[in-house]
N, C-alpha and C positions, 0 to 999 in steps of 0.2 A: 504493500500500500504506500502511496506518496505521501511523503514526509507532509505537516500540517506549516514548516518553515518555507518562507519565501525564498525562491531563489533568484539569488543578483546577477548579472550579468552585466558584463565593458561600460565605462561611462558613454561611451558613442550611444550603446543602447539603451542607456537610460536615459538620452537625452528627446529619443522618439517616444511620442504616446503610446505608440500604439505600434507592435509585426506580430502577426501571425502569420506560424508555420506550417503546412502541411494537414491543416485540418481537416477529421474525416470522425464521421456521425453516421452509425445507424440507430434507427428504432426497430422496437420489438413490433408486428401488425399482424395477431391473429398468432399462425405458428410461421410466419415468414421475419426477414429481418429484409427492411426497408434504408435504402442509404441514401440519407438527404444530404449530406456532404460529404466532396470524396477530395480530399489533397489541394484543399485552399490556400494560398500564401498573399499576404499584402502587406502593404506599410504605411502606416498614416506619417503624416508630419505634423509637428506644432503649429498651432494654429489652423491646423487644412479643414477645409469644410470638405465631405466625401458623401457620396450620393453612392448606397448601393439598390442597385435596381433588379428587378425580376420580374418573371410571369410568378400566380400563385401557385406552390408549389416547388419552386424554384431553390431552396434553401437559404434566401436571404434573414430571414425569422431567425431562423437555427442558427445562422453566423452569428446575429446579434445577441442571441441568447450565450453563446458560446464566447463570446467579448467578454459578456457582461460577467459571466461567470456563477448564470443561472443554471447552466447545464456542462458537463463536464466529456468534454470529447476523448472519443475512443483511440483518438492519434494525433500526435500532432501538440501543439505550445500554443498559448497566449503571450505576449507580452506587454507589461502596462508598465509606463514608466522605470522599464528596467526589471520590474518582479515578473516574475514568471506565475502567473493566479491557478494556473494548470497544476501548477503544484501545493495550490492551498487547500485546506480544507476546514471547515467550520470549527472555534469561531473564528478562526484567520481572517480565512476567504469575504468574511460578513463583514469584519472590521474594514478590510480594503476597502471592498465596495461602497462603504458609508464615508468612506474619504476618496477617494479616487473616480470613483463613477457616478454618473448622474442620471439617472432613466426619467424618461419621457415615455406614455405610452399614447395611444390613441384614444381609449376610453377615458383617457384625465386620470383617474383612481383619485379623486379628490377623496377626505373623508365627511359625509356631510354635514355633518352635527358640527365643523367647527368653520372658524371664518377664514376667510383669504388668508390671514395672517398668520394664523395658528397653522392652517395646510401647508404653506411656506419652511416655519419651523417645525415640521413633523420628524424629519431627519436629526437634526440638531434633539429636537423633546427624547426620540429614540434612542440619546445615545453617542451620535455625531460631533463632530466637532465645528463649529459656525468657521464661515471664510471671512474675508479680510470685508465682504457687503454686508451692511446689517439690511432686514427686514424690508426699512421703508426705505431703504436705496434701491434695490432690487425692486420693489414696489415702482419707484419712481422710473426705474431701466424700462421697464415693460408697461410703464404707463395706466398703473391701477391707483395711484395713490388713493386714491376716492373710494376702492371699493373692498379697503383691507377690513372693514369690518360686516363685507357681506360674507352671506354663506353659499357653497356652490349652487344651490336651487335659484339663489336673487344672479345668477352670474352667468353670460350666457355664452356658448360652446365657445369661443374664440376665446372671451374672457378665461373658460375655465381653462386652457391650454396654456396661456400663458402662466398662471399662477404654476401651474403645472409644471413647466421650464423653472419659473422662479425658484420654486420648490427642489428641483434638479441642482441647481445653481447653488444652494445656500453653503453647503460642506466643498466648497472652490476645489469639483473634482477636475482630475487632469481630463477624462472624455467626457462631451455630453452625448447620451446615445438615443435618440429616438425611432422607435417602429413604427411608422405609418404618423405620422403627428397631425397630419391632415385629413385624415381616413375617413374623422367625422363631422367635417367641417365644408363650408360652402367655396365655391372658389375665392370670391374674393378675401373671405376671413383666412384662409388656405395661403395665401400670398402674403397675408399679413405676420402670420405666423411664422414662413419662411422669412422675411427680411427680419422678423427680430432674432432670428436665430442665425442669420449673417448678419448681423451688426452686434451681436454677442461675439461673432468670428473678429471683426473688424475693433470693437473698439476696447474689449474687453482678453483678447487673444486665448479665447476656448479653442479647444479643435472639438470638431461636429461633425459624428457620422448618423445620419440620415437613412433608415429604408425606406424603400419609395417604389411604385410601380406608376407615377405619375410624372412624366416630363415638366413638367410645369413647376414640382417641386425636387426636380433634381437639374432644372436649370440655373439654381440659387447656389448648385455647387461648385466646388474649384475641380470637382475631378470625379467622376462618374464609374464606379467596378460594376458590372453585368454578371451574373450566376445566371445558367441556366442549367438544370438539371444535377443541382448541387455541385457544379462547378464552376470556376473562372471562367468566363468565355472570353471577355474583356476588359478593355478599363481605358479612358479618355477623358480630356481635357473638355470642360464646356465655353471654353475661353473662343473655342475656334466654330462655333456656332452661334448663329445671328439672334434667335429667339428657340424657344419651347418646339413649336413646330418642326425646326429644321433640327433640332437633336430627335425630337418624338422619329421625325422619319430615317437617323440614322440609326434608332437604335432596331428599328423595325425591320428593319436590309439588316442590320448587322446577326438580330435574332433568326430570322427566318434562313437569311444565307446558311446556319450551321447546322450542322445533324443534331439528331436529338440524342441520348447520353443516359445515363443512369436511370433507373422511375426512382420516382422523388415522393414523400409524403403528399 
């Protein structure tokens, strides 16, 4: 069994958010075993906003479950500022992730009995350690100052996302990770959400990795990886495309061009 201590690795490597190596994921389905990732390798940088994209089923989910260090892969490393989390185990691994990672999800997971402000300090109440923003700064980044003393029900889906990030924000992790952040949201609130989460990239120097099966919201990225069929297919810059549409139609020629690959959950 692997040891419950973190393991270090080169100051080079700790100076990246984020490599992983080689990751490969089956699940149990019925009496078959299903492999949603098979031999992943990427590297974020500091600061980089990263857009991973897929069809459903694709194993982008699992990669970010397997970042975050909610799931633990059958092959293969994480690396988060240098620790290796592949090698933690609870309550290590728990303690990392309340300093180090920031999750966002789609459904918000507000709690709702309490207010904006308390949902905010949930991490910090739990245990965490508060970052260099207190409450009503973070308040004021995302633009709620006004509505720290509602409760998720008076707040509405945009609103509730961003509290949501703020919340991610509080314990100044090195990644902020979100699955789908827009999933439930209209497009223009969808856009809204995207630029505060580039301008957390921009003015605050988060690195933000993104999953996304929407052009629109992986147009707001510095750099776009494609899974298909639990694997790499690709990965591009959206520097070199004019808007949404003209990435939407590359990714479309890029996915259709390739054979299909592993089945995937």
């Amino acid at each position: 069994m692997a040891s419950s201590q973190s393991t270090i690795v080169s100051s080079d490597a700790g100076s990246q958010p984020l490599l992983i190596e080689n990751l490969t994921k089956c699940f149990a389905q019925g009496d078959k075993r299903v492999l949603a990732l098979n031999g992943v390798s990427a590297e974020v940088n500091q600061s980089e906003f990263v857009a991973i994209m897929g069809a459903s089923g694709s194993g982008k989910s699992t990669l970010l479950n397997l970042i975050a260090g909610i799931t633990q892969p059958d092959q293969g490393r994480v690396l988060i500022d240098g620790t290796e989390i592949t090698s933690l185990r609870d309550p290590a691994l728990t303690r990392f992730r309340r300093r180090k990672i920031g999750l966002v999800f789609q459904s918000f997971n507000l709690i709702p009995t309490l207010t904006a402000r308390d949902n905010i300090l949930l991490p910090v109440l739990a245990g965490g350690e508060q970052g260099p923003l207190s409450v009503n700064e973070l308040l004021e980044r995302i633009g709620l100052q006004d509505r720290a003393t509602h409760r998720p029900d008076a707040l509405s889906g945009g609103e509730q996302q961003r509290i949501a990030i703020a919340r991610a924000l509080i314990s100044d992790p090195a990644l902020l990770l979100a699955d789908e952040p827009t999933g439930s949201l209209d497009s223009v609130t969808s856009q809204t959400i995207c630029r505060l989460m580039k301008e957390l990239r921009d003015d605050l120097g988060r690195t933000v990795i993104v999953v996304t099966h929407e052009p629109d919201v992986a147009m707001w990225a510095d750099r776009v990886i494609v899974l298909r069929d639990g694997q790499k297919l690709t990965e591009f810059e959206t520097k070199q495309f004019p808007d949404a549409q003209a990435l939407a139609a590359f990714y479309q020629e890029t996915v259709l061009s390739s054979g299909s690959g592993a089945e995937i959950l």
